[in-house]
MIVOBA-637030 format. One record per residue: x negated, y negated, z negated of N, C-alpha, C in turn; residue number from 0. Coordinates in steps of 0.2 Angstrom, whole numbers, plus 2048, in hexadecimal, padded with zeros to 3 digits. Layout:
MIVOBA-637030
 n.east n.north n.up ca.east ca.north ca.up c.east c.north c.up   i
      X       Y    Z       X        Y     Z      X       Y    Z NUM
...
//
This chain:
MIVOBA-637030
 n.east n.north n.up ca.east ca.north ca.up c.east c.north c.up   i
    E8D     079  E3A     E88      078   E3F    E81     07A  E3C   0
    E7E     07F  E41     E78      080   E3E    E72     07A  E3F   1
    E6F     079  E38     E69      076   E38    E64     078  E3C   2
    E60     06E  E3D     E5D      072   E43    E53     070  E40   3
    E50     074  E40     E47      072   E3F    E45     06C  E41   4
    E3F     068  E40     E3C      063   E45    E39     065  E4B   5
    E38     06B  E4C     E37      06D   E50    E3C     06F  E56   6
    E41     06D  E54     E49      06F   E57    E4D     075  E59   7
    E4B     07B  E56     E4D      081   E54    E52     082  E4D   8
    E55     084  E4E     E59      086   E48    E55     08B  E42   9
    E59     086  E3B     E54      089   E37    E54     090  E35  10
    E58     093  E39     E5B      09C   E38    E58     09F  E3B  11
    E56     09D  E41     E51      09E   E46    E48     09D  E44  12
    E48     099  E41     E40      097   E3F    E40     09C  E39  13
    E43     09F  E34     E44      0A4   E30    E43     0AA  E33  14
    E47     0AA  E39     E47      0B3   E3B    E40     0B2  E3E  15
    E3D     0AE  E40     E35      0AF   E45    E31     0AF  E3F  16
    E31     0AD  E38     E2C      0AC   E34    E2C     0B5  E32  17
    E32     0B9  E30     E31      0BE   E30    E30     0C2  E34  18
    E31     0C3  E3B     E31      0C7   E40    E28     0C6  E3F  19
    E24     0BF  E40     E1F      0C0   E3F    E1B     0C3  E3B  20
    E1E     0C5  E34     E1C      0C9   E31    E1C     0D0  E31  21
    E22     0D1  E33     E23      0D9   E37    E1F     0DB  E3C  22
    E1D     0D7  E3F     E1A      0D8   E47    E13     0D6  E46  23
    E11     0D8  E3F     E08      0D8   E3D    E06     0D2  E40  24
    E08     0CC  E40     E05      0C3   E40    E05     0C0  E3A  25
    E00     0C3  E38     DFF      0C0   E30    DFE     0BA  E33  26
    DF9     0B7  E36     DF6      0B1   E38    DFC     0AC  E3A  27
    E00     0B0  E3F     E06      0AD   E41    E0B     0AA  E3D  28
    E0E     0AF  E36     E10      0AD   E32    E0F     0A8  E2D  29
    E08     0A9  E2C     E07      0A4   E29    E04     09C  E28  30
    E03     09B  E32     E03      095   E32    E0B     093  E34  31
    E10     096  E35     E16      094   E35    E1B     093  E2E  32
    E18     098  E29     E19      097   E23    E15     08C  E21  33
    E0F     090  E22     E0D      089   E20    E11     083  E23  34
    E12     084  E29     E16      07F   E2E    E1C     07B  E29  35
    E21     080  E28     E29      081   E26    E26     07D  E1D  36
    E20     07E  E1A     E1E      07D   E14    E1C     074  E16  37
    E19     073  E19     E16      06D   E1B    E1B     067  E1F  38
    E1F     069  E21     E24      065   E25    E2C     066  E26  39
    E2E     06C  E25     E35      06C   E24    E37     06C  E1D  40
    E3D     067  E1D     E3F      066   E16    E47     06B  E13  41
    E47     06E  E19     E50      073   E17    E4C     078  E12  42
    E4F     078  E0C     E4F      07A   E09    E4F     083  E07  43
    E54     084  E0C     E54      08B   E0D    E4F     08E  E13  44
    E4C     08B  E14     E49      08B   E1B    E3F     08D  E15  45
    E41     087  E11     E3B      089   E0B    E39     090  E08  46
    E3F     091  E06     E3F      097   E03    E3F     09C  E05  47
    E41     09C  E0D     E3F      0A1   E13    E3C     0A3  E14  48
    E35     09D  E14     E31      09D   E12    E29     0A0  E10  49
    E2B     09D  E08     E26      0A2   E03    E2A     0A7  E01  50
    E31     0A8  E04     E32      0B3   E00    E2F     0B4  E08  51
    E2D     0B2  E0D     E28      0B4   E13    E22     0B7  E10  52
    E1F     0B2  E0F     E18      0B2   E0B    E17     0B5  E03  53
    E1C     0B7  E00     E1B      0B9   DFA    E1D     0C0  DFE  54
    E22     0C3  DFE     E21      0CB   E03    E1B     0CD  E06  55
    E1A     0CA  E0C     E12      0C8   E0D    E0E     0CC  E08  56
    E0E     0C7  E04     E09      0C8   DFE    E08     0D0  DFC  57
    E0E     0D0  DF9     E11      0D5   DF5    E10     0DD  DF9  58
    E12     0DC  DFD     E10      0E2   E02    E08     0E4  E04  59
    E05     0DD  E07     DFF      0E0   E07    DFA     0DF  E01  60
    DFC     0E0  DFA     DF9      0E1   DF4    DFD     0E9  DF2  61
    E00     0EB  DF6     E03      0F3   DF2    DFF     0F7  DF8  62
    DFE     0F7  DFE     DFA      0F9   E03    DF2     0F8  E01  63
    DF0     0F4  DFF     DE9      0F2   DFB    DE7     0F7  DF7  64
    DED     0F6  DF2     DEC      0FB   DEC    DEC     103  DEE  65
    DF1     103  DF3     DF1      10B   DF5    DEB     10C  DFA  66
    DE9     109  DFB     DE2      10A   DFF    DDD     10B  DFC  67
    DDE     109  DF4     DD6      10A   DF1    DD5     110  DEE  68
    DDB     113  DEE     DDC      119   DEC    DD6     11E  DEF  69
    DD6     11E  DF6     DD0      123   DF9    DCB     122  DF9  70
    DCA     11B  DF6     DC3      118   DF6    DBF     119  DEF  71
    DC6     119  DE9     DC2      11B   DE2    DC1     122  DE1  72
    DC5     129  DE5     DC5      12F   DE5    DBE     12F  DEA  73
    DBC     12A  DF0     DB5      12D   DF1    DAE     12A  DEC  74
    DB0     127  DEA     DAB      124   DE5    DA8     12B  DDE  75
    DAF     12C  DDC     DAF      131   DD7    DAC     137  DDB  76
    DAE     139  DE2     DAB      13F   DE4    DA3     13E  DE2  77
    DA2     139  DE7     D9A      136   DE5    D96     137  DDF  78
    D9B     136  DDB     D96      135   DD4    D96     13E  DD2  79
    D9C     140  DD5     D9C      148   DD2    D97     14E  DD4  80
    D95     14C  DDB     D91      14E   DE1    D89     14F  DDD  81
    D88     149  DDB     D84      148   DD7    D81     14E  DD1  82
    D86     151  DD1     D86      158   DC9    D88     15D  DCD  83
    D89     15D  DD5     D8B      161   DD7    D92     166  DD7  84
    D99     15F  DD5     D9E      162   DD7    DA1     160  DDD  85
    DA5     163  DE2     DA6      164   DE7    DAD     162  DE7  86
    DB2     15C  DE9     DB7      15A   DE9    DB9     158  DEF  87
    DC0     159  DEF     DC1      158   DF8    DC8     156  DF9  88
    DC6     14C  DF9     DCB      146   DFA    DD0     148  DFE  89
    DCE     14C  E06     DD4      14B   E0B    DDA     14C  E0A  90
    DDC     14E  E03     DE4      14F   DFF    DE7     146  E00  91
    DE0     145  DF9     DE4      13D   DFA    DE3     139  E00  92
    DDF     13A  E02     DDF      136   E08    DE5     135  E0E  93
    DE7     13B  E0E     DED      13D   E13    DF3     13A  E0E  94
    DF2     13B  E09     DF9      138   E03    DFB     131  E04  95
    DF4     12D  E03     DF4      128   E01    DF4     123  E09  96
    DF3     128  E0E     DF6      124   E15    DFC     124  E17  97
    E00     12B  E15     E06      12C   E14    E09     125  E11  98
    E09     124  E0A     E0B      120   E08    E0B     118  E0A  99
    E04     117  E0D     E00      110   E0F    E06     110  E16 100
    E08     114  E19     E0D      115   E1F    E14     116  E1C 101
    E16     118  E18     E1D      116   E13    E1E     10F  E13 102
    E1A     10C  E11     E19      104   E0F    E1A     101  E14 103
    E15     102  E19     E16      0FE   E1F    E1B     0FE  E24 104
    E22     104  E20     E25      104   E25    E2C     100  E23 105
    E2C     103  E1C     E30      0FE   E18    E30     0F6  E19 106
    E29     0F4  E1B     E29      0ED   E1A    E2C     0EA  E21 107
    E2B     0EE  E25     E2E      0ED   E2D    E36     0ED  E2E 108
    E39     0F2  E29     E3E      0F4   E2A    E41     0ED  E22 109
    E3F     0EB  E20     E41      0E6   E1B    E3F     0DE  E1D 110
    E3A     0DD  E21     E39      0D6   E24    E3E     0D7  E2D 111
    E3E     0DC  E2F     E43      0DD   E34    E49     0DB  E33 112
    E4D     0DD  E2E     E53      0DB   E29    E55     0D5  E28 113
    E4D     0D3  E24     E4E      0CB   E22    E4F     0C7  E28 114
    E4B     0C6  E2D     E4A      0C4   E34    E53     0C3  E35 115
    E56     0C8  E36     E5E      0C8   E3A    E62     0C4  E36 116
    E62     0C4  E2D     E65      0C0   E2B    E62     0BC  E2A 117
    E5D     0B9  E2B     E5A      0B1   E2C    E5E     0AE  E31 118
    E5E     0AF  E37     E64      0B0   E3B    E6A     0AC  E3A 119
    E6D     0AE  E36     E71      0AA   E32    E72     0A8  E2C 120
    E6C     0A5  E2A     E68      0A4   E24    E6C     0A5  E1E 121
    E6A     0AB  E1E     E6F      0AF   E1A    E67     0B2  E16 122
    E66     0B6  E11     E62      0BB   E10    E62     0C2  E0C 123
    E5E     0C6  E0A     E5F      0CC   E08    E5C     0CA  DFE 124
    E61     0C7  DFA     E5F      0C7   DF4    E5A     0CE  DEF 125
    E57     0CA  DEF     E51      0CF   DEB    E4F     0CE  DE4 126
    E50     0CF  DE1     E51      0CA   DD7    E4A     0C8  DD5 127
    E45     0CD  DD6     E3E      0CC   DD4    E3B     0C8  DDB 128
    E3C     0C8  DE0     E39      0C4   DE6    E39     0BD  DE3 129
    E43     0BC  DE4     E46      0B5   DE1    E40     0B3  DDB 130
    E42     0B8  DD7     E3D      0B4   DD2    E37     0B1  DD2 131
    E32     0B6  DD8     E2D      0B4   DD9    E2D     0AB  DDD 132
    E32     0AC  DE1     E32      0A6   DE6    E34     09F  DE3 133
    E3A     0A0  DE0     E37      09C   DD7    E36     098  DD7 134
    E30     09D  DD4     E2B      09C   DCF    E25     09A  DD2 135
    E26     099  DDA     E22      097   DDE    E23     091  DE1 136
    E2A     091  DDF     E2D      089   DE2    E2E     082  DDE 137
    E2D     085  DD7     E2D      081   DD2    E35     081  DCF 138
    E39     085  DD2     E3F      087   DCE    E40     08B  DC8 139
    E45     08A  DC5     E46      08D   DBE    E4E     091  DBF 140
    E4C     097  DBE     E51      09B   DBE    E53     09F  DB9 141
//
């Protein structure tokens, strides 16, 4: 018998909506439902659904941050070169470093998509260094 939420939904179901949220760019959404499932559901699996929610989350929009600053330090540097009158020209990286910001974003769709169907049947997709993170954010020792 599937478990079922306090809100009366099953907890395979409040898994797949925590990540489809994520996929479907509701960060907001996500994470007041994270906070929800954090603050008032006690199924444990349902916890860890959870924060690998919010630590992917994380972890994603900290590798798109990073690849984004990429065109912001290439124009800084033009700046300062311009300055001595060298003539550089970012639109390489800029088109690279979108290429790749859109890699990212696609992956993440097509891996929070994934996790979403087997939440489902609170099954999920083991990841060694996530697990780890989730953890180590749950107070467990692995």
């Amino acid at each position: 018998m599937m478990q079922r939420t306090k809100i009366g939904i099953s907890a395979g179901c409040l898994g797949a909506v925590i990540y489809l949220a994520g996929v479907t760019g509701g960060l907001l959404l996500a994470a007041i439902l994270i906070g929800y499932v954090l603050l008032a559901e006690e199924n444990l699996w349902l916890r860890r659904c959870a924060v690998k929610a919010g630590a992917l989350l994380f972890i994603f929009s900290m590798c798109i941050l990073a690849v984004g600053l990429i065109p912001d330090v290439i124009k800084c540097i033009e700046a300062f070169l311009a300055v001595i009158q060298i003539n550089v020209n970012e639109v390489i990286v800029t088109n690279l470093t979108s290429a790749i910001i859109q890699a990212v974003q696609i992956w993440q769709k097509f891996l929070f998509l994934a996790l979403g169907l087997k939440a489902l049947n609170m099954s999920t997709i083991v990841m060694p260094g996530v697990e780890k993170l989730v953890d180590q954010c749950m107070n467990y020792k692995s």
